[in-house]
N, C-alpha and C positions, 0 to 999 in steps of 0.2 A: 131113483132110477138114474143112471149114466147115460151121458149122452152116446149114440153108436147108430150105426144102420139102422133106416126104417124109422126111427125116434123124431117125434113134430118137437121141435127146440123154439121156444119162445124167449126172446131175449128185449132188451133194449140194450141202443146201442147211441154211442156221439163219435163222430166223425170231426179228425179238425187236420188242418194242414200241419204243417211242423214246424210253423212258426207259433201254434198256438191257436189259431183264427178258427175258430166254429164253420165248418162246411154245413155240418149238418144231423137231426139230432130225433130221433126216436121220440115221438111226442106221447103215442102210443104204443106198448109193445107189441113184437112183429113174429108171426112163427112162419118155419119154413120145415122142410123135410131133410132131416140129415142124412146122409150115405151118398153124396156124388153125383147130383142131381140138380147142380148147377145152380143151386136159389142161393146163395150167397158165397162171397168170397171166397175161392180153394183153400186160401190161408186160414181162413178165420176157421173155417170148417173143421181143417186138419188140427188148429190149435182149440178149437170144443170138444173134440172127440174125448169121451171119456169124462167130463166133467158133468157136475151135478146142477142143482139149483141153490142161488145164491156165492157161484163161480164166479170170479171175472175171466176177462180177459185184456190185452193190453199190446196190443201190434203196431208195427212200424211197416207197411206198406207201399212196396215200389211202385210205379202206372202201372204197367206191366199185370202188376196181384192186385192192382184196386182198380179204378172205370178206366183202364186203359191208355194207350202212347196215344198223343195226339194226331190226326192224321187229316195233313192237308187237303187229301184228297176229298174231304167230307166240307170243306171249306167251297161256299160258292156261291155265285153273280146269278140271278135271275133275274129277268125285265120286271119291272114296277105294275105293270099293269098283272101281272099273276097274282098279285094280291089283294086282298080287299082293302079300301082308302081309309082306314082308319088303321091301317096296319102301325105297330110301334116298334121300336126298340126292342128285345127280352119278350116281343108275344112267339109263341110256339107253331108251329105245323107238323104233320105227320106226312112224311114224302118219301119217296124211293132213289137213291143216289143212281141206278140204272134201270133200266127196261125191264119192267119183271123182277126186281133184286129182291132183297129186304126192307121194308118200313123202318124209315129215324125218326125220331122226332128229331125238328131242326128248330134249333131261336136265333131269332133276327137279331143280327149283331151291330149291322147299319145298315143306312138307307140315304142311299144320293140321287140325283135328278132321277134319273129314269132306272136307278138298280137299285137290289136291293143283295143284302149281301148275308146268307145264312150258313148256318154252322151243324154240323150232324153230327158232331165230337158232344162227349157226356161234358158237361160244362165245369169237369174236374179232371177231365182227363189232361194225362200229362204231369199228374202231379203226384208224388209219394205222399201220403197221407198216414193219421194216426190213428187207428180202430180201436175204440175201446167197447165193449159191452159185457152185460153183465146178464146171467142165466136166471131167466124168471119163470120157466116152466119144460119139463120134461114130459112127453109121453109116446106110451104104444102107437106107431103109425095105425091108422085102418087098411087094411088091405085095399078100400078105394082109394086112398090118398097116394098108398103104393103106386096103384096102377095109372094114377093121373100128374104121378113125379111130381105133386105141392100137396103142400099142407091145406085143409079144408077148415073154416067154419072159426070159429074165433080168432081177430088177428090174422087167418092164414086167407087163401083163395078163397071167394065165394061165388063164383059164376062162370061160365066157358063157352 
């Protein structure tokens, strides 16, 4: 079966900057829903369309097509006491950059007397990166998976 609209595409994939450097790296293979539905890269998508299993692929990705331009504005000072005392370096939180916005996850990038200084940029973004993956499974979407825009049940979403 080709890959095309509606089709759960099961890949693994490795992620590395372009200098070489391992970002990051599919331990597991991962399915998503193909046709436009936002679960993985636009590029990577547009370059699986049509291919089978046992496919590669092999991309050069701007920020922009890969986790995005980096942006200051996601950069920021909180008082020290909003955190718990064991807080470290590289631990995570789930916070809203405005009143009601959208949930980040932010990682603590540093931490001085009484601040602490967190980051809500993807911790790659900013960077053109190299997408390699390779097609380990093709199949008929379910008309639930349709209706809930992921892939369900091995590898894909399992709860909501």
């Amino acid at each position: 079966m080709n890959i095309g609209k509606d089709t759960v595409v099961t890949i693994t994939y490795i992620v590395r900057d372009l200098d070489g450097k391992l970002l990051e790296e599919s331990d597991e293979p991962v399915s998503y829903l193909h046709g436009g539905y936002d679960n993985i890269f636009p590029l990577v998508e547009q370059a699986l369309e049509g291919k089978v299993i046992g496919e590669t692929i092999d991309l050069k990705l701007q920020p922009a097509d890969a986790f995005g331009e980096f942006d200051e504005d996601l950069v920021r000072v909180e008082p020290r006491e909003a955190f718990p005392p064991e807080i470290e370096i590289g631990m995570q939180f789930v916070g809203s950059p405005l009143e009601g916005g959208e949930e980040l996850l932010y990682t603590v990038t540093d931490i001085a007397e009484e601040k602490v200084v967190v980051d809500g940029n993807h911790p790659y973004a900013g960077q053109a990166v190299h997408f390699q993956c390779k097609v380990a499974g093709v199949r008929a979407a379910t008309p639930d998976e349709v209706a809930h825009r992921h892939a369900h049940g091995e590898h894909g979403h399992h709860h909501h």
